[in-house]
N, C-alpha and C positions, 0 to 999 in steps of 0.2 A: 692237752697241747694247746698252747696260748694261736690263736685266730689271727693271720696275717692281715693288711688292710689291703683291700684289691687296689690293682691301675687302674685310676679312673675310666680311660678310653675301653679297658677291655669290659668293667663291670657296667657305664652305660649304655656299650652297644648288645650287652648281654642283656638287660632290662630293656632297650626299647623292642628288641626283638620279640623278648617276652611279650612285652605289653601290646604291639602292634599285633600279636597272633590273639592276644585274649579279646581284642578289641575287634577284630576281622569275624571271629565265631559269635560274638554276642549281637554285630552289629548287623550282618546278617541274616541272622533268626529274628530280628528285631522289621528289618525290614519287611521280610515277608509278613510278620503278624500286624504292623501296620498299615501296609502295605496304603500310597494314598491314590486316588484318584483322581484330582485338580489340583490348584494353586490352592485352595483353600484348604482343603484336607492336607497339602502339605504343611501347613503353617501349625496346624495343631498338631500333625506327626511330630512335628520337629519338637515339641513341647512333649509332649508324650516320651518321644524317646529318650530325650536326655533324662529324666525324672525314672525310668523304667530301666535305662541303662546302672544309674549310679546303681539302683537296688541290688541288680544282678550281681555291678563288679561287689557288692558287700557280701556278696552269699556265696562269692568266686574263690576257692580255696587256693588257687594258683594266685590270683591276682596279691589273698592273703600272704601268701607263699613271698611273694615280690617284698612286699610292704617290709614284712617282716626282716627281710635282706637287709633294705635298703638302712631300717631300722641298728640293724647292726652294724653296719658298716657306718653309720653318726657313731655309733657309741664306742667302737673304735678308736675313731677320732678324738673322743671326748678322753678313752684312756690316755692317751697320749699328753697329754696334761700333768706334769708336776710339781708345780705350782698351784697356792692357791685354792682353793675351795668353790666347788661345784653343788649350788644347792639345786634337788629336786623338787617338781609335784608327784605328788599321792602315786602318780601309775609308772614314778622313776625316769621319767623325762626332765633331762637340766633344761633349769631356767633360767639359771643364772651364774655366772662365775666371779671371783672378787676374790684381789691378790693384796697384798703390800706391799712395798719394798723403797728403799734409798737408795736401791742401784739405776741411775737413770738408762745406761746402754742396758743391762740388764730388763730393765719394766721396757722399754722401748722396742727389745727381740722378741719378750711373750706377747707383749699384745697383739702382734702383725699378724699373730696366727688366727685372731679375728677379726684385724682389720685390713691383711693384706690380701692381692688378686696378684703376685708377684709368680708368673707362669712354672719355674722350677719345684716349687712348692704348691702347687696342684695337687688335689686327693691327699692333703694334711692339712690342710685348712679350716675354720669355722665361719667365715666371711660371709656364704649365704646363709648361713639359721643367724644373723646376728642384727638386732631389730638396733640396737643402740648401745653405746659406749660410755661411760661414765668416769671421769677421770678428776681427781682434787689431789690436791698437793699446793708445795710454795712457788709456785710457779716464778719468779724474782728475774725479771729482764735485767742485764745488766744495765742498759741505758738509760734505765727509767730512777736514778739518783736514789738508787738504794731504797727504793718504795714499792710494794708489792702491791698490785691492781688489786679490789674487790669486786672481781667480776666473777659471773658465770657465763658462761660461752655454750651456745646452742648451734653445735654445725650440722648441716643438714644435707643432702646429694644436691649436686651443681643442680644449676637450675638448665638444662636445656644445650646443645650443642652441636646446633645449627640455625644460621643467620635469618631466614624467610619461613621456616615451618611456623603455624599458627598455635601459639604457647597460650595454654592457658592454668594459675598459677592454684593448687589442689585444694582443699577443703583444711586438711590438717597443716599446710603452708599459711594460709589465712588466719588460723588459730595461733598459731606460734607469734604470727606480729602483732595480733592484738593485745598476748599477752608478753611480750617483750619492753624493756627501755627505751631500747634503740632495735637497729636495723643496719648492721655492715653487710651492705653490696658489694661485692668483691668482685672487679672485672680488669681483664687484659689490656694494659692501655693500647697496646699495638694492635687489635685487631678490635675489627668494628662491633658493638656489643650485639649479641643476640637475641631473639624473640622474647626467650623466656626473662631475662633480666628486666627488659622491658614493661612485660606484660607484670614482673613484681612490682616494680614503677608506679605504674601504672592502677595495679590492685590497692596501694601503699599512699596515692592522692587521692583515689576517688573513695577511700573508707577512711579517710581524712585522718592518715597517718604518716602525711608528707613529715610531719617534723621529728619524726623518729629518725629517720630516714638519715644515713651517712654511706655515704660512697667512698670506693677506696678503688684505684687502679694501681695494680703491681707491672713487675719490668716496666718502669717509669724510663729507665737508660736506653732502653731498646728504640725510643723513640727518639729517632732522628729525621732531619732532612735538611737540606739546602736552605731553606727558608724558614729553620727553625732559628735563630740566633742566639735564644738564651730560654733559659726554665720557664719562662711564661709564654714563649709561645708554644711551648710544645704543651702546655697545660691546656691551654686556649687549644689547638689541634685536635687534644684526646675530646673536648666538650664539645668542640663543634656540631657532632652530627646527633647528639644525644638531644632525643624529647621530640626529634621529626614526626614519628608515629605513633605519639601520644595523643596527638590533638590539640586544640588550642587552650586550650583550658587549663588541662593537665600541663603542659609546655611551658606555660608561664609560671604554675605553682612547683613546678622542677627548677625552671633556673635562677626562681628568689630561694631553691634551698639550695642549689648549689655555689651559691655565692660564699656561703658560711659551714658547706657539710662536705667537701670534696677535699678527699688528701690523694695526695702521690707516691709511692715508696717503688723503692728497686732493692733488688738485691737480699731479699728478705727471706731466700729459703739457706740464708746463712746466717753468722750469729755475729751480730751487727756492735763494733766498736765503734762508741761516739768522739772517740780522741782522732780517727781517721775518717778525712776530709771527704771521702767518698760516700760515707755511712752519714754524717752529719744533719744532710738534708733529708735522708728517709727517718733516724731518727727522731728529729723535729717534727715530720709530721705524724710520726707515729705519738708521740708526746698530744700534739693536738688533739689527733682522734679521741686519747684517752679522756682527756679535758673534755671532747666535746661529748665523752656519753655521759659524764659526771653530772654536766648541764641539763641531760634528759632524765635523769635518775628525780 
């Protein structure tokens, strides 16, 4: 008899439960044989125990018990797959999955299953074991005059999303720009840019990769006010406040590249006609952009 896949909510509160009683029994017989008597003794306990803990949970037949669950219940998930080919390692653990197809709604419903967090589809999903995405095809914008870009595109988790927390930009984020053309920063023109965009900025002029370096702000429309009268002030608005908390240095080598790397688009999570006047200007700069990574290639 074929193996149901559990409800999330009921199979993680069944697993912490577990876990939190294998962890209360070990963690306590651990205390007592450590047991410390200062600040100092605590600091080596602390190292002792976690090293003496892992051991146990390895020799834990329950904990095994868990693992083994939890194991099942991925591979569940992985049956659910018809589509496509699922390659293994040696111990039967997928590594990897890899489809084809011409059906673009079609390739655009399977993949969601590892790339989407869309709440009704919970506990059918692959989105956390999913390290990265790999996608090639004729990609053919309709606006781009019938010329298909030779790009590859490296998209990576936002950078940060909150305004004042202190961002700082990872080890393999620093990799990626060193070995890139370019550099599309992608930010909200209506709302004030955050730490982390900054602090790419920032990592991006001072290892002296300002001229990679392209800016793009999306919902360009959304940006109104009173005293905006036509598309360059509201350009001049979204720049204003950008390169404040760079310093001076970095500040000046941001707004000689932003004189020549900064585009504006709206309306871009549609599929943009260049014959209507509303599309026209995000168009053109989308046109730009592409010209302008050409320049850095």
């Amino acid at each position: 008899m074929a193996r149901s896949i559990s409800k999330p909510p009921t199979l993680l509160s069944k697993t912490l439960t577990a876990l939190r009683a294998i962890a209360a029994r070990h963690g306590g017989q651990l205390k007592t044989e450590l047991g410390a008597i200062d600040e100092k003794d605590q600091r080596v306990v602390d190292e002792l125990f976690e090293e003496e803990l892992d051991r146990r949970l390895r020799e834990d037949d329950e904990f095994h018990r868990i693992s083994d669950e939890i194991m099942d219940e991925i591979e569940l998930r992985f049956a659910l797959l018809t589509d496509g080919t699922v390659r293994r390692n040696k111990q039967g653990c997928p590594q990897s999955w890899c489809w084809e197809t011409e059906d673009r709604e079609a390739f655009i419903k399977t993949v969601t299953r590892f790339s989407s967090n869309h709440k009704p589809r919970f506990g059918r999903l692959l989105t956390p074991l999913v390290n990265g995405v790999w996608v090639a095809g004729p990609f053919l914008p309709k606006w781009n005059n019938g010329q298909q870009p030779k790009l590859v595109l490296l998209d990576g988790e936002g950078l940060g999303h909150t305004p004042k927390s202190v961002a700082a930009i990872s080890t393999s984020l620093t990799r990626r720009i060193e070995a890139a053309d370019a550099i599309v920063l992608v930010d909200n023109a209506v709302q004030p840019m955050h730490a982390a965009p900054v602090a790419a900025m920032k990592e991006m002029i001072t290892s002296g990769s300002a001229s990679k370096l392209l800016l793009m702000f999306t919902h360009f429309e959304e940006v109104k006010g009173d005293n905006l009268g036509n598309a360059a002030d509201r350009e001049q608005h979204v720049l204003a406040s950008i390169g404040e908390e760079l310093g001076p240095f970095a500040e000046r080598a941001l707004r000689s590249r932003l004189k020549e790397a900064c585009f504006f688009v709206g309306g871009i999570d549609a599929s943009l006609d260049p014959t209507k006047k509303s599309h026209k200007r995000t168009v053109g700069q989308l046109q730009l952009l592409a010209d302008g990574h050409r320049q850095h290639r």
